[in-house]
C-alpha positions in Angstrom: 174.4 -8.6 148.5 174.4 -5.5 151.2 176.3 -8.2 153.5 179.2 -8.7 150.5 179.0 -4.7 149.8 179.4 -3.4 153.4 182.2 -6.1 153.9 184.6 -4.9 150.9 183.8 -1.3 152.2 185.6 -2.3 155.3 188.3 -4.1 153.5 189.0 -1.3 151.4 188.7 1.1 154.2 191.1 -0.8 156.5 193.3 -0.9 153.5 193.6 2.8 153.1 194.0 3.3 157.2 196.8 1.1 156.6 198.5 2.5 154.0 198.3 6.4 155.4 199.6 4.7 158.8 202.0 3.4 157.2 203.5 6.9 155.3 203.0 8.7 158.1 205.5 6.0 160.1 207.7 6.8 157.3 207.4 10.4 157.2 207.6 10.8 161.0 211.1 8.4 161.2 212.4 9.1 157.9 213.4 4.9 157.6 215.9 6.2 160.6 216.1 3.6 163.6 217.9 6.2 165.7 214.6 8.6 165.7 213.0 5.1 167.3 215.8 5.1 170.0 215.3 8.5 171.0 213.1 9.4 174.2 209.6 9.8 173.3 209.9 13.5 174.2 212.5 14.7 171.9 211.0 12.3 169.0 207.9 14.5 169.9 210.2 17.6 169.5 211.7 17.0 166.1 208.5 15.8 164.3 206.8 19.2 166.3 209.8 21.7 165.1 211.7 19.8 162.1 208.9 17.6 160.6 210.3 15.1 158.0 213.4 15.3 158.9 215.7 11.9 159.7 218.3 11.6 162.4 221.5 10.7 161.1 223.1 9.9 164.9 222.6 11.1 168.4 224.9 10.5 171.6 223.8 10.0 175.0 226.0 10.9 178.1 224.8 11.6 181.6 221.8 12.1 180.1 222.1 14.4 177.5 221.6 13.8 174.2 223.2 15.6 171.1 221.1 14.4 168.2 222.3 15.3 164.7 219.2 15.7 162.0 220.1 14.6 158.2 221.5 17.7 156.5 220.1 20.0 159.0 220.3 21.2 162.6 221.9 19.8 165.5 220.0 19.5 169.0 220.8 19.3 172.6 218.5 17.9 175.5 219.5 18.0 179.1 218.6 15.0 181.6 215.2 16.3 182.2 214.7 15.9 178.3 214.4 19.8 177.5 216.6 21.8 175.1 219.1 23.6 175.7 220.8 24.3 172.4 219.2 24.2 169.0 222.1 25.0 166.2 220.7 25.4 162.9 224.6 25.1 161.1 223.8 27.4 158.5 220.3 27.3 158.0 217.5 29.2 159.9 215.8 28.0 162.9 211.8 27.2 162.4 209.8 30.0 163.2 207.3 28.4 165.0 210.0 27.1 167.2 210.5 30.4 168.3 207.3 31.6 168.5 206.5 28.1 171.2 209.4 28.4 172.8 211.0 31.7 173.6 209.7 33.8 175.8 206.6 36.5 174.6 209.3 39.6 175.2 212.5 37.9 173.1 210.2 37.1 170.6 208.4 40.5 170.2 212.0 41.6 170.4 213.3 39.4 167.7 210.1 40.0 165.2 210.4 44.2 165.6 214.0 43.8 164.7 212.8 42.3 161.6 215.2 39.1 162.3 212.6 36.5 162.5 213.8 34.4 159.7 217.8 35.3 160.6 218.2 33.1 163.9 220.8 30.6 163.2 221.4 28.6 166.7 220.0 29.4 169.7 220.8 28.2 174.0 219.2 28.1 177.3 221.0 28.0 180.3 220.1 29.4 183.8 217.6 31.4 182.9 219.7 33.3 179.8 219.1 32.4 176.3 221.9 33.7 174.0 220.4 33.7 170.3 222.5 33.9 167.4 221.3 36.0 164.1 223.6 36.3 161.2 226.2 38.6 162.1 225.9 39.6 165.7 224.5 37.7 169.4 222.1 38.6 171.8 221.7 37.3 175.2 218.1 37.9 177.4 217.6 37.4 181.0 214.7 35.9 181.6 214.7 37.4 185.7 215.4 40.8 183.9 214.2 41.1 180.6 217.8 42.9 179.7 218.5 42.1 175.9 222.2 42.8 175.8 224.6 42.4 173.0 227.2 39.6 173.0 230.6 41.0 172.3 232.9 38.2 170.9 236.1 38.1 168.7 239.9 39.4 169.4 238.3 42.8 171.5 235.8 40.4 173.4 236.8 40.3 177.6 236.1 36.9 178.8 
């Protein structure tokens, strides 16, 4: 009798392994075979920063990838499979994004501002990340630490 209990036990447990295996699969690829053809790294990055979230395309070139999320942001990885731009188009960026991945002073920067929920896209590129908030851009040097504003529009020079 013990032998018949402990053996259904297992059944049942294996069973239940399976099945929370299974939704998380689902949650993590959203059903989405393009999220399965994307380098383990930026899979890693999506289900880190945009959990749940499918992948409706991506393109690859020279190694970059632009990957498109389902009714969400829109992502950009160079060839050593970092990111370089994250555009929200229209929605907010996470906040845990930023908090991992901008540096400690353009963080502190954006929180005492009181624009941590108002960062719509954001780029790296040589050591400047250029972060856009709702009505206005910022650049930071990272060799510096200069926050400047970005002046763009008809009286813009450049």
């Amino acid at each position: 009798m013990a032998l018949t209990v402990s053996f259904i036990k297992r059944i049942k447990l294996l069973a239940s392994l399976t099945a929370v295996f299974l939704g998380v699969a689902a949650t993590t690829s959203c059903g989405d075979n393009d999220f399965n053809d994307l380098p383990r790294e930026i899979q890693q990055f999506i289900s880190q920063y945009f959990p749940g979230q499918g992948v409706s395309g991506f393109s690859e070139s020279a190694g970059t990838y632009t990957v498109n999320l389902d009714n969400s942001a829109s992502l950009v990885f160079n060839p050593s499979l970092a990111w370089t731009t994250v555009e929200g188009n229209g929605s907010p960026i996470p906040q845990q994004f930023l908090f991992d991945q901008f540096p400690s002073a353009l963080y502190d920067y954006i929180v005492t501002t009181d624009n941590l929920g108002e960062v719509y896209a954001v780029t790296r590129n040589a050591g400047v990340y250029t972060v856009t908030f709702h009505d206005y851009i910022i650049s930071y040097n990272t060799a510096t630490g200069d926050i400047q504003p970005v002046v763009t529009g008809p009286g813009a020079n450049g």
